[in-house]
N, C-alpha and C positions, 0 to 999 in steps of 0.2 A: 604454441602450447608445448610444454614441457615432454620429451619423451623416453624420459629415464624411467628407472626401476620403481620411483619412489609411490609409498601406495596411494591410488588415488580412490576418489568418487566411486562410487558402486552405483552402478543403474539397477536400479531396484522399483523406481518410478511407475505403476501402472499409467494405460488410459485414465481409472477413476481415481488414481490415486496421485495422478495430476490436478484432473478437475477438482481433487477432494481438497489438495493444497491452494487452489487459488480460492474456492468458496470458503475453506475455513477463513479465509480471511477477508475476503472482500463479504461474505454473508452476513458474518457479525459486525460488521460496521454499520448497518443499520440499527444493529440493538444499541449501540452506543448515539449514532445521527442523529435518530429521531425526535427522541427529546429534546437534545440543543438545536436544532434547527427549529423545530414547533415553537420555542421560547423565544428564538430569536424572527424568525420570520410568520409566523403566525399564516393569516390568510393567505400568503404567498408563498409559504413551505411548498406549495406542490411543483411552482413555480422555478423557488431555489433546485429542488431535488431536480428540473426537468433542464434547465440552466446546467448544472452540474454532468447531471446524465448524459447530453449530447458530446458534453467535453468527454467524457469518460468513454463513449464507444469510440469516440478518434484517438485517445489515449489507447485502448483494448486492440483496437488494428493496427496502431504503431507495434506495440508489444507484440502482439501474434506473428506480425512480417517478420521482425527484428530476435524473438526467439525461436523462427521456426530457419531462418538463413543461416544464424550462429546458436548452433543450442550449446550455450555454457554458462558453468554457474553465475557470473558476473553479473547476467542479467543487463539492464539498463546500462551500468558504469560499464560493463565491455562495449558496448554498441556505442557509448560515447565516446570511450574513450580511442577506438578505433576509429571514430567517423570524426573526430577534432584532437584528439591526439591527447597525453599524458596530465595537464593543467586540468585541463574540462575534465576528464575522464575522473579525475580524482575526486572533483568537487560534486560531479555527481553523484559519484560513490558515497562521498561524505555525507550529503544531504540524504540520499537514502537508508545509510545506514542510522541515519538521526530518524528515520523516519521508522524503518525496524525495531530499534532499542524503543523508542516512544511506544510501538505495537506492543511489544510485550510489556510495559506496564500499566498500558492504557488498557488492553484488555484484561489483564489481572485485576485490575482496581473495577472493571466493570462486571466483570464476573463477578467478585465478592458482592456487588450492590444489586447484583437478581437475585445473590441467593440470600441476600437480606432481606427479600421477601417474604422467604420464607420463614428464617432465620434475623428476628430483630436485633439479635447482639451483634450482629455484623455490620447495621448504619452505622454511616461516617461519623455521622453528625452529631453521633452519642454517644457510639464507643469507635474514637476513631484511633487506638492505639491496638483494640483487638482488629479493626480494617486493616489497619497497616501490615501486621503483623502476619496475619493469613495472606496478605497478598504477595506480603517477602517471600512465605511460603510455598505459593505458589510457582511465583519466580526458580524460584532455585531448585524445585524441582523439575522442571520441565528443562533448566539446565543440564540435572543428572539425565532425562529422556531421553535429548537429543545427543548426548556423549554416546551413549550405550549405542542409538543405530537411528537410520533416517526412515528402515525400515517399516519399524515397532511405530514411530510416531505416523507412518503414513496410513497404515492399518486404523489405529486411532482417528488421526482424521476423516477418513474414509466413512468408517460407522456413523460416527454422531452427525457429517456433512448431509448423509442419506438420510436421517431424523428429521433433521432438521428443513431440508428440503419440503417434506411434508407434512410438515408440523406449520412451516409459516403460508402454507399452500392452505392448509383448512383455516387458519386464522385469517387469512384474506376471503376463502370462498364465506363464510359462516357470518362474518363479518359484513361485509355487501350485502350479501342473504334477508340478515336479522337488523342490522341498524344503521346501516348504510343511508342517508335520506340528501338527496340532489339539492335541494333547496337550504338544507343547510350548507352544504359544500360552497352553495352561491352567494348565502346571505354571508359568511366567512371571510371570501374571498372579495368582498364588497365594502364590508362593516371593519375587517380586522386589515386591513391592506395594512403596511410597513411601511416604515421611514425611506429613503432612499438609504441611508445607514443599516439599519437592522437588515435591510434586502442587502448588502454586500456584505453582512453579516454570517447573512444566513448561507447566504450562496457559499462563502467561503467554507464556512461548515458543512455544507452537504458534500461538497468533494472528497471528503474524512468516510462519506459512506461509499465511495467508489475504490478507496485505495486496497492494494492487494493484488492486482493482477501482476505485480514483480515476481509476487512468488511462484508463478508456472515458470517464468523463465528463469526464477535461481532454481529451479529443480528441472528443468533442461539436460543440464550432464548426466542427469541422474535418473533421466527419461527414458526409454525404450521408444524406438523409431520418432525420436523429436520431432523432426520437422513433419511426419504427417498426424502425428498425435496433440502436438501443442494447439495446433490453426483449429482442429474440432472442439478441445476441450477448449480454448478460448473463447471462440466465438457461445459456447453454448455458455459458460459463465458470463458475458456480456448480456446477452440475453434475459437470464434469471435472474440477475442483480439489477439492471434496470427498471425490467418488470417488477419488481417486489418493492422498489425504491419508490417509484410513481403509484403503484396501487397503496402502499401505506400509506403516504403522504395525501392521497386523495380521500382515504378511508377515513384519515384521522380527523380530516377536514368534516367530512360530511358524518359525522359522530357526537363531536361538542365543541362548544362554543370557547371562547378565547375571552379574559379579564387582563386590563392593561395597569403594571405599574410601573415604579423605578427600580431602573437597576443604583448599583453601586457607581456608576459613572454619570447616574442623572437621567441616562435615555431612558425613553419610554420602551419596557419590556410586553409582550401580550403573552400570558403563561397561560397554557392548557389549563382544564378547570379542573382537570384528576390528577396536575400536579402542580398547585398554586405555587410559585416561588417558594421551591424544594429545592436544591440540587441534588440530592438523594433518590425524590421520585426522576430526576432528568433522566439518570442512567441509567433505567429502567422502565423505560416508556413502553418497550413492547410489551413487557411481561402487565404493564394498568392497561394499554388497550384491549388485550386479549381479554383480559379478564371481565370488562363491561360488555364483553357480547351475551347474549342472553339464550340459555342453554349450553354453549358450548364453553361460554364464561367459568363454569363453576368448576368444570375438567380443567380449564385451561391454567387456572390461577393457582392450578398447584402444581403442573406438570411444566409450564412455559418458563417460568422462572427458573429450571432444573433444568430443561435443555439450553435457555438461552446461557446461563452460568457455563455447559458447559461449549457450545461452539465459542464463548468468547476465550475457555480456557485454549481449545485446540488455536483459537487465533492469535492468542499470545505464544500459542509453541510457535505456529510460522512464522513470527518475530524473531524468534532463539533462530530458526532453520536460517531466514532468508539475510540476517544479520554476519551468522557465520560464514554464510556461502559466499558474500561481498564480500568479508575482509579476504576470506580463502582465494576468490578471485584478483582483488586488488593485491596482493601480496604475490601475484602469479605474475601479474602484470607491472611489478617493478616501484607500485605506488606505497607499498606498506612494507615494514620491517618481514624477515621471510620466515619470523615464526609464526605468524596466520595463517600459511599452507602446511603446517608440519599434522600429520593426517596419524589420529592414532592407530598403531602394528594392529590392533586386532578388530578394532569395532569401524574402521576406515571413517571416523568423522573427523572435520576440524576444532580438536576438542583446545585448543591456545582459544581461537576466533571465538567459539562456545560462550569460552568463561569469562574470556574478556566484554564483550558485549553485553554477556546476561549480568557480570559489574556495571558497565555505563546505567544500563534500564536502571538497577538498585539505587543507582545515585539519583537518576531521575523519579523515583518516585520515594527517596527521602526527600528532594528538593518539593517534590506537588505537595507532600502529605505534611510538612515540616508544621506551615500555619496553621493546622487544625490539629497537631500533637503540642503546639507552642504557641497557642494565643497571646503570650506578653514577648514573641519573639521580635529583635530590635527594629529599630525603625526601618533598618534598609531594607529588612522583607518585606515588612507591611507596604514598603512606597512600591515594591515591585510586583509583587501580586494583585495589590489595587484595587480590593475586596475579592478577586475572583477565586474562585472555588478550584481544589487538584484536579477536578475532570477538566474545566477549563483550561488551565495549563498546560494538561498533556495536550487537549484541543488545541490548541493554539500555535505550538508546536507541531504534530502531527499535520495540518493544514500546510503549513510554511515547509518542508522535508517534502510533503508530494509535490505542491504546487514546483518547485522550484526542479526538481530533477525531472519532472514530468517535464519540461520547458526545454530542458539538453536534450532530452530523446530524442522530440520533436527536429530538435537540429541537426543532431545526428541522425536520423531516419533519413532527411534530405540529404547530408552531406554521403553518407556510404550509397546512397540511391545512384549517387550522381560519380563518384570514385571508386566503387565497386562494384560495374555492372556485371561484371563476368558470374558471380557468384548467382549460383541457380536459386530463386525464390519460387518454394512452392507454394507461398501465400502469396499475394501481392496483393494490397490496399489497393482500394478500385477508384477510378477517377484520375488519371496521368496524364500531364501532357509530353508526348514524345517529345526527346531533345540527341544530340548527341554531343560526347564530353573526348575529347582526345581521338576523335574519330571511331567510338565508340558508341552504339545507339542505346540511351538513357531514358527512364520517366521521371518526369516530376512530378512528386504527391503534392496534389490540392488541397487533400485534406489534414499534410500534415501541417500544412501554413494554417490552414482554417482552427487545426486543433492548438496549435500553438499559440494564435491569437485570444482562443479560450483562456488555457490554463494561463495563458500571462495578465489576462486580465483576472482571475480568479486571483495569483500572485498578488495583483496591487489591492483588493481588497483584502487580501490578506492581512497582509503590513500595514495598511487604511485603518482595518476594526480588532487586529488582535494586538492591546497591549504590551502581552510578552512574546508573542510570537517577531513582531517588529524586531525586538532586542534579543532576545536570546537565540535566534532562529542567524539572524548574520552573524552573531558572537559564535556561534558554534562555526561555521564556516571559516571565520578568519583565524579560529583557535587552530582549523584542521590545514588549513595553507600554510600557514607558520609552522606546523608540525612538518607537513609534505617538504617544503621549501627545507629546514634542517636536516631531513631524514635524506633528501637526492640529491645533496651537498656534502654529507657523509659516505653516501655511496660512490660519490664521485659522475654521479651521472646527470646526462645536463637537468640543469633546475628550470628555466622556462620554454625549453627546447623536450620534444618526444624524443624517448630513447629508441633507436635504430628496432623496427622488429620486421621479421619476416610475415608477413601476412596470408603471401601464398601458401607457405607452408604451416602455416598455425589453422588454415579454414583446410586445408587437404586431412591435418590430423582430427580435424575437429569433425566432418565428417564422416571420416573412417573409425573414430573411437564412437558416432554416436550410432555407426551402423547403416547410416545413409547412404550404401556403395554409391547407388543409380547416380546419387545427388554427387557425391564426388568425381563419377567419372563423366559425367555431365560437365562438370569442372574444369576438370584436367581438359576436356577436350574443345572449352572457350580459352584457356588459358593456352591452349596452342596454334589454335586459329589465332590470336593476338597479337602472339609472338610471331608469326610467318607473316601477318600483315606486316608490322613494324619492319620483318627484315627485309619484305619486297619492298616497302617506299623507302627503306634506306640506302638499298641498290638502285632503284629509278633513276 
């Protein structure tokens, strides 16, 4: 890490304003999940979500170990890019930050469609050029937020994360309570059962309600006592988001029943019966669940769509945050042009990373929004969208970005496990089998093969049932290699070769900057045992 003058990151990050960054964003992806998953997998939505879920707590303990060992912004792409070098590191970066820009206008677009509940001039599907328009809106504000400070946006997450917290806590208890009935749950999960298609369907889509824990580790640098504050607030967002994923999907089930038709591809669809083939009600399933509960229904259907509008806005801020904080990282680390790190004199953000980013999102949701502003738009759209709907797009996408970078972690989790054992872990994923690598005593994680074999099967259903995600999900990656490839060819630095970095010294400052003395000098003093080993058998 860089140890000049030049301004950096401000730790300003509480404990809850850690936990506040990863639930704004992994909490609201159930407000968006739900409904595509229920559409697509029907009786076995609970299933998808439970599929999904197990891969996400091996996902959530990779992340926890890996930003509580290196807390820096880079997040996932540092830990790749160190545990497989420069090429990998890139591509991970890449696909995540396709998966951030997607966040912020997947959530912007889903926010508009709760407060469409309230507010009917906001459907797509009828005024979709005032949808677009407020969502551009949106966008580009939360652009001007996170220039101004990371601070202002953490406070903001913070409040509404706590709302919301107990907001989806009484919609579940009142729910169970009042209309909750087991027998429907069964006849459901009997009578509506999925294709073998609509099930890798669905599954692929319920992993869209796990993504988000990137964001504790891009705000890592930005953290106070990282490595013991990350492991707590991780593990407790693992927990609450699981929990709430499997109790909706189980509520939803044992609530109403499921009608089966065709989609635009010919499959047979089973659509919730409170949002008959809508996409409009899709992307607001919670706000129609909540509101058939009986007695707390009548509060709920005015106030749930107004909270849920806004955790999905604060979750398209973590998109602007956790978008910037990888290019800011990757641009540290020699993969991106080095005005991504240029950190504005007075508000210390990366306001280049910001604006460039919160551009891609715009393009990406002129690109969702285009066949619903331009019904006579040429053939080459219509063959590519395929009848599907902007939510599905950005879905689609969205899916192919986690799956895909979640899968490098995984490898790099094993590969630094196994080539950097000196570095103190105060987390450590449980389940190892002891090894030694260079006459160095090493674990190997079980679980992170086991999670890897997940998300790489969630991967091929991916590419299997999303149309555009297939194509535009690799098209973005070979765009971003061709780019890499010209950009460290210009710089003069090798192109499929890692450029030379000091690592002992980049983890000693990274410690010391994040205030982890114990853990650095814990460091220094494997790093010298190491070295004294090596010089005695080189005398022997």
């Amino acid at each position: 890490m860089p140890t000049d003058n030049k301004p950096e990151l401000r730790r300003s990050v509480t404990p809850w304003g850690s936990f506040a960054w990863g639930y704004s964003d992994v909490g609201a992806d159930i407000f968006v999940g739900l409904g595509l998953v229920l559409a697509a997998a029907a009786g076995a939505s609970n299933v998808a979500f439970l599929f999904a879920g197990i891969v996400y707590v091996c996902i959530g303990l990779a992340y926890t170990e890996l930003a509580a060992t290196y807390p820096v912004a880079g997040g996932g792409q540092y830990f790749v890019q160190r545990g497989l070098g420069d090429v990998f590191g890139f591509m991970a970066g890449w696909a995540v930050l396709l998966d951030f820009t997607i966040d912020v206008t997947l959530f912007a677009w889903t926010c508009v469609d709760y407060s469409s509940q309230l507010a009917p001039v906001l459907v797509a599907s009828v005024h979709p050029w005032v949808h677009f328009l407020v969502t551009l809106g949106l966008i580009v504000g939360l652009c001007v937020l996170n220039i101004v400070g990371v601070r202002e946006s953490t406070a903001f997450n913070g409040f509404v994360s706590a709302l919301d917290v107990v907001s989806e806590c009484c919609i579940l208890c009142f729910g169970f309570l009042f209309t909750f009935r087991p027998e429907l749950l069964m006849h459901n999960m009997q009578m509506h059962w999925p294709s073998p298609y609509q099930l890798m369907l669905g599954i692929s889509l319920a992993i869209i309600s796990f993504v988000g824990l990137e964001s504790i580790s891009q705000a890592a640098q930005e953290t106070q006592r990282p490595a013991s504050v990350v492991p707590r607030t991780s593990v407790a967002l693992i927990l609450t988001i699981l929990i709430f994923a499997l109790s909706y999907s189980n509520l939803a089930l044992g609530m109403h029943t499921w009608h089966p038709i065709l989609d635009a591809h010919g499959h047979q669809m089973q659509f919730w019966e409170i949002f008959p083939n809508n996409p409009d009600n899709q992307g607001k399933a919670v706000a129609l669940l909540a509101q058939q509960i009986p007695y707390f229904g009548a509060l709920a259907a005015f106030y749930v769509p107004v909270l849920g509008a806004i955790l999905l806005l604060i979750s398209s801020n973590s998109g602007v945050f956790g978008s910037s904080r990888i290019a800011y990282a990757m641009s540290r680390g020699n993969l991106l042009p080095s005005i991504f790190q240029r950190v504005h004199a007075k508000y210390r953000t990366p306001v280049i990373s910001i604006a460039t980013f919160c551009g891609v999102a715009i393009v990406e949701l002129i690109f969702a929004a285009l066949p619903s502003l331009d019904p006579n738009a040429n053939a080459v759209y219509a063959r590519l969208f395929r009848g599907e709907s902007g939510l599905d797009f950005l879905a689609d996408l969205y899916a192919f970005g986690a799956a895909t970078s979640y899968s490098f972690v995984f490898i790099a989790l094993i590969a630094l496990r196994l080539h950097d054992p000196l570095s103190p872990r105060k987390f450590k994923i449980p389940f190892n089998i002891p090894v030694r690598v260079n006459g160095e005593r090493a674990e190997f994680p079980i679980i992170a093969v086991l999670g890897f074999l997940g998300i790489g099967s969630i991967l091929v259903f991916t590419l299997f049932t999303h149309p555009i995600g297939r194509i535009a999900g690799p098209l973005w990656l070979i765009f971003g290699l061709i780019f890499y490839l010209f950009y460290r060819r210009g710089r003069k630095l090798p192109i499929l070769r890692s450029h030379k970095q000091d690592w002992r010294k980049q983890q000693i400052e990274i410690l010391r900057s994040a205030g982890e003395l114990e853990l650095m000098d814990e460091y220094l003093a494997n790093l010298k045992a190491h070295d004294e080993r090596l010089a005695t058998e080189a005398t022997a």
